[in-house]
VOGU-3710 file (C-alpha; in Angstrom, 3 decimals, decimal comma):
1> xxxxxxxxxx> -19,730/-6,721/10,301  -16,902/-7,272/8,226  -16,148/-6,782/3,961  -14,102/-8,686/2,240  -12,384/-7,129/-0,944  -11,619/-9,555/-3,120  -9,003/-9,594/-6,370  -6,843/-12,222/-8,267  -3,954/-11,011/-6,651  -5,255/-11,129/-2,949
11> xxxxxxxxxx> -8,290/-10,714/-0,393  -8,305/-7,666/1,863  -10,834/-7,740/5,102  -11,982/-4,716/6,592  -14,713/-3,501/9,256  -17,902/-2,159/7,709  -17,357/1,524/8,691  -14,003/1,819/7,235  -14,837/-0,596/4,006  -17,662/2,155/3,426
21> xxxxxxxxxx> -14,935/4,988/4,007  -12,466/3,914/1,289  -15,473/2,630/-0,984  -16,995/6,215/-1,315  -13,225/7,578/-1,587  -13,038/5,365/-4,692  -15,954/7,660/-5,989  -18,132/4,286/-5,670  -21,360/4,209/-3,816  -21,578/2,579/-0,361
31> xxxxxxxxxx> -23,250/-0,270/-2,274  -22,217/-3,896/-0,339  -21,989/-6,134/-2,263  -19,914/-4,425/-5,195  -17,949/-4,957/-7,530  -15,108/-3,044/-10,089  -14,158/-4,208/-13,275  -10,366/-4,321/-14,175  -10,452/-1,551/-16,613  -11,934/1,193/-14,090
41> xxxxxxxxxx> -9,910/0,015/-11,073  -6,863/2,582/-12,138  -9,198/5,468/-12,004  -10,522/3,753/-8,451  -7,237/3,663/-6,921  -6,388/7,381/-8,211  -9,271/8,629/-6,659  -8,640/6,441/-3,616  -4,956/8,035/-3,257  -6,388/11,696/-3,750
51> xxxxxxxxxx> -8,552/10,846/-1,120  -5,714/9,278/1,508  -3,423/11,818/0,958  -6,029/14,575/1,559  -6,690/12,610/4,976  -3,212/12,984/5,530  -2,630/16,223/5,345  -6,454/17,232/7,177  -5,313/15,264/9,920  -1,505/16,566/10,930
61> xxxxxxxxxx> -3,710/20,039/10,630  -5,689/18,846/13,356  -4,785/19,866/16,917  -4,793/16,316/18,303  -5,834/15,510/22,395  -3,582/14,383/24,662  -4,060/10,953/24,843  -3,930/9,174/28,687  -2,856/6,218/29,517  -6,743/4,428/29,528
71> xxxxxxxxxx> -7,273/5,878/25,630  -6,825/3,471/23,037  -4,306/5,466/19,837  -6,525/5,817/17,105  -5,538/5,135/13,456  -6,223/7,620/10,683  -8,229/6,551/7,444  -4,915/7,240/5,977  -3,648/4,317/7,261  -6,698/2,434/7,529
81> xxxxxxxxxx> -6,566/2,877/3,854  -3,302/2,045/2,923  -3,762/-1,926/2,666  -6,278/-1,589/-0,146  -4,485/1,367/-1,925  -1,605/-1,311/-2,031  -3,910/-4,312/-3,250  -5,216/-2,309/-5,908  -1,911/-1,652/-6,987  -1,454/-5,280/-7,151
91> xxxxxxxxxx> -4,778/-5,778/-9,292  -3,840/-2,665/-11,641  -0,739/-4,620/-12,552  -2,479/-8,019/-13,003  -5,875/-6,388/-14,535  -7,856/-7,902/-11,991  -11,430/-7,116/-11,255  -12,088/-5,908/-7,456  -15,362/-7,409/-5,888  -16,348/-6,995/-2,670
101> xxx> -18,959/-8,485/0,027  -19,959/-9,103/3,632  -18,488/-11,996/5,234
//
């Protein structure tokens, strides 16, 4: 399935695994639908950041396996993240509420 994220600024879609990920990095619970009002989605972005940068550095700590040709690359929460990290930005600077649901 697929959640949308949803702000005055913008819409963000993401699969239902990694919507989940960055919605309990926000300190939120895995609740879908949801919703964030404008006034507490600075501290959710903070906490989202935190989060993504401690993915960051967990992951080049990682001894990674050498991928073959037939593996698909895999892409870190880290960047998985990033997108709503940078809406959020968006709806900190316009005071915009972040809702979110399945589509």
């Amino acid at each position: 399935m697929l959640v949308t994220f949803k702000t005055d600024v913008g819409n963000l879609t993401m699969f239902e695994k990694d919507a989940l990920n960055v919605l309990k990095m926000m300190g939120h619970s895995a609740t879908i639908p949801g919703a964030i009002l404008a006034e507490d989605v600075p501290d959710a972005l903070e906490r989202l950041k935190n989060a993504l940068d401690a993915e960051k550095l967990s992951a080049s700590t990682d001894v990674e396996d050498i991928e073959t040709d037939e593996e698909e690359p895999s892409v870190s929460m880290a960047h998985r993240g990033l997108p709503l990290a940078n809406l959020l930005t968006l709806a900190v600077k316009e005071n915009s509420d972040l809702m979110w649901s399945i589509d």
